[in-house]
N, C-alpha and C positions, 0 to 999 in steps of 0.2 A: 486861380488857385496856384499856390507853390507847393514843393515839397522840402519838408524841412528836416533836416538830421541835427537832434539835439540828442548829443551823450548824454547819457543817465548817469546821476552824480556816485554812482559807484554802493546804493544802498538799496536794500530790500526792497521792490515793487512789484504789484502784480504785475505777469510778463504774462505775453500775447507770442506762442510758438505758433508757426504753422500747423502742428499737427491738434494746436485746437480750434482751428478757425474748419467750420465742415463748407465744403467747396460750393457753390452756386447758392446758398441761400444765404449768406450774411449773418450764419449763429457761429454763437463758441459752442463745442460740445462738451463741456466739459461745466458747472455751474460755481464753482469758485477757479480762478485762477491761480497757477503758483507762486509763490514770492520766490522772485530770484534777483539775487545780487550781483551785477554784471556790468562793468565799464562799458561795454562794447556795445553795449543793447540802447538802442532809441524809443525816444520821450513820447510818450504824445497824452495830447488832454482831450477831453469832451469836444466830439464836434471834430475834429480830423477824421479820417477816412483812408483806410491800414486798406493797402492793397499789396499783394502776394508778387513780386517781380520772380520770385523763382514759378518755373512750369508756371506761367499766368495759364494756361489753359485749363487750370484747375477751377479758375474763379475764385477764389479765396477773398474774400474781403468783408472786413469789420467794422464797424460804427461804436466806436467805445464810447461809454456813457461817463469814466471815471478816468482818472488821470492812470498813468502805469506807463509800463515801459515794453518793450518787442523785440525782436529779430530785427539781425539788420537786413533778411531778406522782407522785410516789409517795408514801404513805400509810404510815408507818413504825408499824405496830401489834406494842404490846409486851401477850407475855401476860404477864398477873398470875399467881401460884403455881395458880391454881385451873385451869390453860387450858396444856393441851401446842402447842405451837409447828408442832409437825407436823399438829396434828390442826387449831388452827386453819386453818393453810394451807389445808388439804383443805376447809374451810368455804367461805373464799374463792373456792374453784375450784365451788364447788355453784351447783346453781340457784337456790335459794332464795334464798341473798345474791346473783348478781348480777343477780336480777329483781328485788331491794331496792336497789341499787347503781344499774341501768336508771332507775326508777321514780320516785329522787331527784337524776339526774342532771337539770342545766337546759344548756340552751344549744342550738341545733341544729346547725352542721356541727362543733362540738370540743364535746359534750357532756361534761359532768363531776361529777362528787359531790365531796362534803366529808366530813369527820370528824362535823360540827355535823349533818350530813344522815342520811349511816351509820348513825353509831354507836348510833343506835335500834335498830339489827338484833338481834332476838330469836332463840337458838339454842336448840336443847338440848343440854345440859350432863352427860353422863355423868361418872363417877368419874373422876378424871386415869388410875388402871390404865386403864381401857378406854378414854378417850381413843387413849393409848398404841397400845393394841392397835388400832384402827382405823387408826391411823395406820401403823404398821405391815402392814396387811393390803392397804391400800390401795398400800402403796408397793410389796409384789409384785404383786399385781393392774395397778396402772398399767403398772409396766416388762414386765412381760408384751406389754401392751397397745401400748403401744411399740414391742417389738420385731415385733410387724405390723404396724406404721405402716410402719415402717423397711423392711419384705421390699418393702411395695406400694409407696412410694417406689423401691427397687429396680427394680422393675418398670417402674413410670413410667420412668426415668432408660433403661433396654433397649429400650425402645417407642421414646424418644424417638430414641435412638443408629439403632436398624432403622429410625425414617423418614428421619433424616438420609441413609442411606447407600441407600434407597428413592429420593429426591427427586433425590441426585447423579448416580444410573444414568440417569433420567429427562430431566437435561440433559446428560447425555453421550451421551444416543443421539438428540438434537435436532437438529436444522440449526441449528448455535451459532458465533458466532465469539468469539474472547478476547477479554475488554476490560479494564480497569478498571473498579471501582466510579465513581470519580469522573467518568465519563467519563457515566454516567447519570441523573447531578444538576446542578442549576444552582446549585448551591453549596457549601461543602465542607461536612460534617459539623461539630456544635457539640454538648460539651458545655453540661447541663444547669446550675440553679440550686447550687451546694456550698452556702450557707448560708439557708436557708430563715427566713423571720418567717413560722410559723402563726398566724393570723386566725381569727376565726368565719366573716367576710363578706367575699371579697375574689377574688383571680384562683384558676382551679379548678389544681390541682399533681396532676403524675402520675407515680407511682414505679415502680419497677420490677415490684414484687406486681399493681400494674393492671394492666401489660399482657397478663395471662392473660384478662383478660375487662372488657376494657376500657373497651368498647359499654355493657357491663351492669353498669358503677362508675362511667358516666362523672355520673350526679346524686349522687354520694354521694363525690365527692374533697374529699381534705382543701383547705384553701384557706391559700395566702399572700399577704400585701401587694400591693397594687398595684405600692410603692415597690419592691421585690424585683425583681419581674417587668421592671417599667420598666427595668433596670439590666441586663438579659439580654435582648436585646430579638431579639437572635438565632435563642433558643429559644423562642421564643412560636409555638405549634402553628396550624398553618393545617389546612384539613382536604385529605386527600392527603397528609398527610404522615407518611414510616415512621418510626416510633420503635424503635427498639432499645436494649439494655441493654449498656453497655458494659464495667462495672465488676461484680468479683463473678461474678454468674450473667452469662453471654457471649450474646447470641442468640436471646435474649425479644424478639420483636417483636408490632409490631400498627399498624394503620392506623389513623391519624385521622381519624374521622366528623366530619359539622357539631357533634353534640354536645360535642367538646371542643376547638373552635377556639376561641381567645383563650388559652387553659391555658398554662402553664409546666411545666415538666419538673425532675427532680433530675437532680445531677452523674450519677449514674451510665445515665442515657439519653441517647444519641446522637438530633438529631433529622436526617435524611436527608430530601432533599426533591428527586423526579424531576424527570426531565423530565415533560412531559405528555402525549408517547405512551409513556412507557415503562411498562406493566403494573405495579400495587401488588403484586397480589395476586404476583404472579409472583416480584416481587423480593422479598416476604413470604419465601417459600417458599425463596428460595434462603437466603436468613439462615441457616433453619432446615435447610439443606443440611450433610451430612458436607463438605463441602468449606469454608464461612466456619468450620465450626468446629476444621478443622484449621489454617488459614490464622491463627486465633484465637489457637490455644494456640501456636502457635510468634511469633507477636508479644508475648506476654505470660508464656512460660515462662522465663521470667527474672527475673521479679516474684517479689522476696521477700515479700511481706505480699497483700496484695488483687490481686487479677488487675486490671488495668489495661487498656484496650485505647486507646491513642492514637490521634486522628482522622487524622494523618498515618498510618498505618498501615492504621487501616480505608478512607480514602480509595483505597488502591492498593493494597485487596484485587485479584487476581483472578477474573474469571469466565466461563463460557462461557454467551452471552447469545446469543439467536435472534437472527438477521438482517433478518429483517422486523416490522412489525404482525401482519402474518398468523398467521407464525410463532408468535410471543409469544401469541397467544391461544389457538390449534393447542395450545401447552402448557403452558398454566395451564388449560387444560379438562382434561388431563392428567394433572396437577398433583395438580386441586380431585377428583380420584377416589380417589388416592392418600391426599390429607389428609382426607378425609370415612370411608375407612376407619381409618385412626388414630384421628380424632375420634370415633368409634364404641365403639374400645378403651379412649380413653384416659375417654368418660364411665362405662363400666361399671366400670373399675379407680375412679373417684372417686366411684361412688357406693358399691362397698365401704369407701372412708372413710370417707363420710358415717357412713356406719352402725357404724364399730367409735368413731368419735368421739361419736355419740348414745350408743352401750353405756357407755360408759367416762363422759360423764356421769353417766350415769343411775345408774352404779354408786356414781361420789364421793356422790352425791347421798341415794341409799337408806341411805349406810353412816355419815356424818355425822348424819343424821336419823332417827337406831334404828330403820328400817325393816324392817332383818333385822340377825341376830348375828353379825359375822363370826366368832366363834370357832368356830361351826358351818359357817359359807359357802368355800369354794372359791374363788367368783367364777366359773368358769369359764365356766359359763352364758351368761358376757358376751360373748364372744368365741368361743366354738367353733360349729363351722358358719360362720362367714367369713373 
């Protein structure tokens, strides 16, 4: 195989970014791609094999079915007659190449590999038939796999909905009076950074995926510009302050710790910022309440493309807000019962991910690396019993 950089003639084609190639499984998430017009973006056609040289540890890589153009952080590798396209792919996704791909990456917060680095990568090379046939075994075996991602994702989504509608009964039977959102902040709500400069070294940036565990990504964010940052000066994170996702996924929040004060934020987080008697944790929880997230969808069900949430809109949310200090701590002790049992459910349903995500490794891994035959294997082994 080689890798080839052909500029893209300068005209509108579906583009291949990173942020929609989703990491170890080889899908786009996104179901049409965007037309973008861009000299600087590379070509590729059906049958190349788009591999992610930025943070290769992410596994990013794609099998485009349709000509289009990409990032020039992607790796456009054309097999030679000797090398199936699918079976490479399925290399890509292995361990072996991305602890080669790890290994020869340099840089520390946007670590990255080259072709010049790579392409030393040593495989084993079965006959192109049984390429084939791996490649094949593995694309039922995966989509199997998949489709338990997808049930437990399900689940996740049911868990989340039972707490929402758990958390609203809990400030419905409080000593609450109505208020507005904005009635609890000292300033209105600001969209995030829309056009980001990633840096190696520079202000910490926090996207929507952090705020699941925010505490525990906060030394490992990507970074942009100072100049960037400087230019939104609105959004620059204090600590105490709630972040929310406004764009997309509706209702991701999380508090900011010392650890990521100075940070900036992307277009799609709202930074909120209380008063100072008014409870984090507590207004945490109502976010994540059946009630913002109805208040949500009828602001933004009229969005034809990307769910939108406008700050004039979030600002004059509704809510029923406890009446005192007292009050307010009275129920977020309350609260913190309610979400400590969720947070219970929702680590055991992620740790059966973890585990069908290990399998399904282990499996690209074994079946690329003539470990066992698949025309003998099943796979099933991988997957059943979780």
């Amino acid at each position: 195989m080689r890798n080839v950089v052909e500029k893209s003639d300068g005209d509108s084609h579906p583009f291949v970014g990173l942020e929609e190639i989703e990491s170890a499984t080889g899908r786009l998430l996104v179901e049409n791609l965007p037309l973008k017009a861009a000299s600087d973006s590379l070509r590729h056609h059906p049958g190349d094999v788009l591999f992610s040289k930025l943070r290769p540890y992410l596994a990013k890589t794609y099998l485009p079915t349709s000509p289009g153009t990409g990032t020039g952080e992607l790796l456009v590798l054309r097999p030679g007659p000797e090398i199936d396209s699918g079976f490479l792919s399925y290399v890509t996704r292995s361990s072996p190449w991305l602890d080669w791909a790890n290994s020869t990456a340099y840089g520390t917060k946007m670590p990255r590999t080259s072709w010049e680095l790579i392409g030393n990568y040593r495989t084993w090379l079965p006959p192109l038939e049984e390429q084939r046939g791996i490649a094949h075994f593995l694309d039922a075996e995966t989509t199997r796999i998949d489709r338990i991602m997808r049930l437990r994702a399900q689940q996740e989504e049911t868990l989340r909905e039972r707490f929402g509608v758990a958390l609203r009964e809990q400030f419905d039977a409080f000593e609450t009076v109505h208020t507005r959102l904005k009635f609890l902040l000292t300033s209105r709500p600001r969209y995030g950074v829309l056009v980001p400069e990633f840096v190696d070294d520079g202000i910490k940036f926090i996207r929507v995926n952090d705020l699941l565990d925010l505490e525990g990504r906060a030394r490992d964010l990507v970074r942009i510009s100072a100049a960037v940052s400087a230019r939104n000066p609105t959004t620059v994170v204090r600590e105490g302050d709630v972040l929310v996702s406004v764009v997309g996924t509706l209702g991701r929040a999380a508090i900011a710790s010392a650890s990521v004060q100075g940070a900036n934020v992307n277009r799609a987080i709202a930074v909120l910022r209380p008063h100072s008697e008014v409870n984090r944790r507590l207004l945490t929880a109502w976010i994540n309440a059946q009630e913002f997230a109805e208040q949500a969808l009828l602001a933004t069900g009229s969005d034809s493309a990307q769910r939108t949430l406008g700050m004039e809109d979030l600002s004059n949310f509704t809510l029923r807000w406890p009446s005192t200090a007292t009050a307010q701590t009275r129920l977020a002790r309350e609260v913190r019962k309610t979400q400590l049992g969720m947070l219970n459910l929702r680590k055991a349903l992620l740790a059966q991910v973890a585990v069908i995500k290990e399998r399904r490794q282990a499996l690209i891994t074994a079946a690329v690396t003539g470990q066992f035959d698949v025309s003998t294997a099943s796979g099933r082994n991988v997957t059943d019993g979780v």
